[in-house]
C-alpha positions, -999 to +999 in steps of 0.1 A: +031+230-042+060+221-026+084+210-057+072+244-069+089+262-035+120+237-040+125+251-073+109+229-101+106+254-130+077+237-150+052+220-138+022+202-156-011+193-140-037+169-158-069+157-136-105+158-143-120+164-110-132+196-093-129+210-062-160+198-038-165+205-004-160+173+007-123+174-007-112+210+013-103+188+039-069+177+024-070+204-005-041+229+008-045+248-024-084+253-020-107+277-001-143+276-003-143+298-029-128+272-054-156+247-048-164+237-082-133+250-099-110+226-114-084+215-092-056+216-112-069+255-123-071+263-084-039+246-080-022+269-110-035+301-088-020+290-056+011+282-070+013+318-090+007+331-055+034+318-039+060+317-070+051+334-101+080+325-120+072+283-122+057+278-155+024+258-148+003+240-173-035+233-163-054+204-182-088+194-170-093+165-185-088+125-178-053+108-185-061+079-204-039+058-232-065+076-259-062+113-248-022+109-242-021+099-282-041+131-287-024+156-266+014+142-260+012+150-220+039+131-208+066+133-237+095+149-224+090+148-190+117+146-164+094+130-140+057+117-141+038+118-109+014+089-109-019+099-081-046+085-101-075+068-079-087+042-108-070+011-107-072+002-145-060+043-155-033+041-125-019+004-136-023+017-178-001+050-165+030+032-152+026+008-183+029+034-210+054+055-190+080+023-180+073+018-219+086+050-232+114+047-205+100+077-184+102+082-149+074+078-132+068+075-089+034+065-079+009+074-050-010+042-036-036+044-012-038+068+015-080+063+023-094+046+053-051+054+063-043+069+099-015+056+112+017+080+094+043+057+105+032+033+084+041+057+052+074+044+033+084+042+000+101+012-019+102-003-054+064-016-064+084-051-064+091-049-027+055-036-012+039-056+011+005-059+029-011-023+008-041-037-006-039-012-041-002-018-038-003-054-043-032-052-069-010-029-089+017-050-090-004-081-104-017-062-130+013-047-138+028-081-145-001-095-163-005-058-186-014-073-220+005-043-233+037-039-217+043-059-186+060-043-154+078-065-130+096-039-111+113-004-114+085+018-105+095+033-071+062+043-052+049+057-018+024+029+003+012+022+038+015-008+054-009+000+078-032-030+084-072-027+087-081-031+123-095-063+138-121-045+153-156-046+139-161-014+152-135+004+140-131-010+102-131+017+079-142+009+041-166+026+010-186+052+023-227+041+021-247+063-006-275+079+006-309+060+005-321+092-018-291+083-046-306+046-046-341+062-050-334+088-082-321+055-103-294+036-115-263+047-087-233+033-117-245+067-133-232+086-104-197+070-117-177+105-134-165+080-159-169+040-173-148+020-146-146+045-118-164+038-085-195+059-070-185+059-032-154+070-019-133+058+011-127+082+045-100+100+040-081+121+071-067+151+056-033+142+069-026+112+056-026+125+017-001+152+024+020+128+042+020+106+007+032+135-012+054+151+007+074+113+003+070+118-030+081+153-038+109+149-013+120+115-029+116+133-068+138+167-053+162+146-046+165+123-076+163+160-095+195+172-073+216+140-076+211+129-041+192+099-051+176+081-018+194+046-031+174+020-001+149+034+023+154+026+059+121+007+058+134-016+027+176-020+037+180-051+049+143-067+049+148-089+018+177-109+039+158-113+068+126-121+045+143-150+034+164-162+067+130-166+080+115-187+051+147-204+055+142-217+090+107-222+085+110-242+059+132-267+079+112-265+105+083-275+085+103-304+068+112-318+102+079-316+114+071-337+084+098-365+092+110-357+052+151-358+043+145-333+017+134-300+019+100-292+006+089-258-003+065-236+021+035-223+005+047-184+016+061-160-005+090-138+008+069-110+012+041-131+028+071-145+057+077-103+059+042-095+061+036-122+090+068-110+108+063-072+104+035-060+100+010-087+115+030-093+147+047-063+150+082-079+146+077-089+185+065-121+197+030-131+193+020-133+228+019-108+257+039-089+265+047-091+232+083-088+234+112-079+212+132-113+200+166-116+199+160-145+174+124-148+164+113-178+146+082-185+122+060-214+134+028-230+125+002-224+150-025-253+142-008-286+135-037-297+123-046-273+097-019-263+063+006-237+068-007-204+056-003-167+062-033-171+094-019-203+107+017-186+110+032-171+142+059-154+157+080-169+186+114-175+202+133-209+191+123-220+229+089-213+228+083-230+195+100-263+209+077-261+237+050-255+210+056-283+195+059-310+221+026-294+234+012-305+202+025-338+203+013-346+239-022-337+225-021-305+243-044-274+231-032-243+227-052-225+259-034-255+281+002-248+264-002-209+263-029-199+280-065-177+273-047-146+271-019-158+243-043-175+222-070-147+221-040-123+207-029-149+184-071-154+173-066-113+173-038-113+143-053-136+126-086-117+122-066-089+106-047-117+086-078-128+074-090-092+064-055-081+046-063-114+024-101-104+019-087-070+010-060-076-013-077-108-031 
């Protein structure tokens, strides 16, 4: 809708599904009198509405590599908008398109999403801690048909599950009546595609497009968004951190040469950002003038759980604590080390979630 009021002239709209009444909620196009329409046929009305002179094209019907040798969808096209929900379709998509050279800007995951400030946009190389994000990107470089190791530009949350029980949001349960008609993989609309959905707040979607139609506006005026705020500058800081780990680590060792960490770069940026906040990871978890990466349990490998955030004095005093045979709740108190045994809860379920 909105690329239509920005001026797009032509517009084409492929997608299988109908309009339910479960999906009005982040539907701005559909009214209750469009439950079971098509949504791309109640998306052509709304738009004719509102500007009659954009040329719209309504296909109700799956995007797959079969049907695109059939029909020719995406030849031609300035731009392809990639929103699919099926892994396997979505990661075939930005193969074929990055293939043919076409432009393409995907949609990751905005279910079981609240938070908005989360919302950025980067290269599909440079995501981190989005658990479709990062399973995209693996099978993007492993596509047995064309490979993709970067170039795609898409919209993601970093936002991280919540460590409380209570408050984890995942697959909505089926009914006990669906489990008692039969076989529930029949529910599926197609081979591949899952049965239960994730919660979706209505919000959260139209926050994901609006990135991407204002990111595609702009690429289609010449005012290309060149490095988003969220992505200028990480990489160097990314590695800075790795960087002083890693000497850190080969000190503790007693070794002369450096040894590699077993952390990515994104890994280091996901343990600094998004895990501790880019603070320190005890109360009152404070903004560090020069935060350093340390391993919390001596006794236990180096990993993206046993990783924390501190200032150069505190992880000194970390260490020699360590040495003296000092626990952690004598060095740091109970208050630091249940935080720490906080983020590395939602540590553990980023892993769960993206492995």
């Amino acid at each position: 809708m909105m690329l239509a009021r920005t001026g797009v002239g032509k517009l084409r709209l492929i997608d299988f599904d109908y309009v339910t009444l479960s999906s009005l909620n982040r539907h701005a196009s559909a009214t209750r009198a469009d439950v079971g329409t098509p949504k791309v046929q109640s998306l052509k009305q709304t738009i004719a509405a509102i500007t009659p002179w954009v040329k719209v094209e309504a296909f109700a019907d799956l995007w797959n590599i079969e049907n695109e040798k059939e029909h020719d969808w995406l030849t031609g096209s300035d731009w392809v908008i990639d929103a699919i929900d099926n892994i396997k379709t979505k990661v075939d998509l930005l193969s074929y398109c990055h293939s043919k050279g076409l432009k393409v800007i995907a949609s990751m995951g905005a279910g079981a999403k609240a938070d908005p400030s989360h919302i950025q946009s980067a290269d599909i190389s440079q995501t981190i801690a989005d658990p479709l994000a990062r399973s995209v990107r693996r099978r993007l470089r492993m596509h047995p048909v064309h490979p993709v190791l970067a170039g795609i530009p898409v919209v993601y949350s970093t936002e991280v599950p919540s460590s409380d029980d209570s408050n984890a949001l995942g697959l909505l349960p089926l009914p006990e009546e669906e489990f008692e008609k039969g076989k529930v993989d029949e529910l599926a609309p197609f081979a591949d595609f899952r049965v239960r959905i994730l919660p979706v707040l209505g919000m959260i979607p139209a926050i994901f497009g609006m990135h991407v139609a204002t990111y595609l506006v702009c690429e289609l005026g010449g005012r290309t968004i060149k490095e988003p705020l969220a992505v200028k500058g990480r990489k160097k800081l990314w590695e800075k951190l790795a960087k002083d780990l890693t000497a850190r680590e080969t000190k503790w060792a007693g070794l002369e040469k450096q040894q590699r960490i077993p952390l990515t770069d994104q890994e280091v940026g996901f343990i600094f950002e998004e895990l501790h906040r880019s603070k320190s990871s005890f109360p009152p978890f404070e903004s560090l003038s020069r935060p350093t990466l340390v391993r919390w349990d001596f006794s236990k490998p180096l990993s993206v759980t046993n990783c924390v955030v501190m200032s150069p004095q505190e992880a000194l005093k970390h260490e020699e604590g360590y040495r003296n045979g000092l626990s952690p709740v004598q060095v740091w108190g109970k208050e630091a080390v249940a935080a720490v045994q906080k983020r590395q809860l939602e540590a553990t379920r980023w892993i769960d979630a993206i492995y």
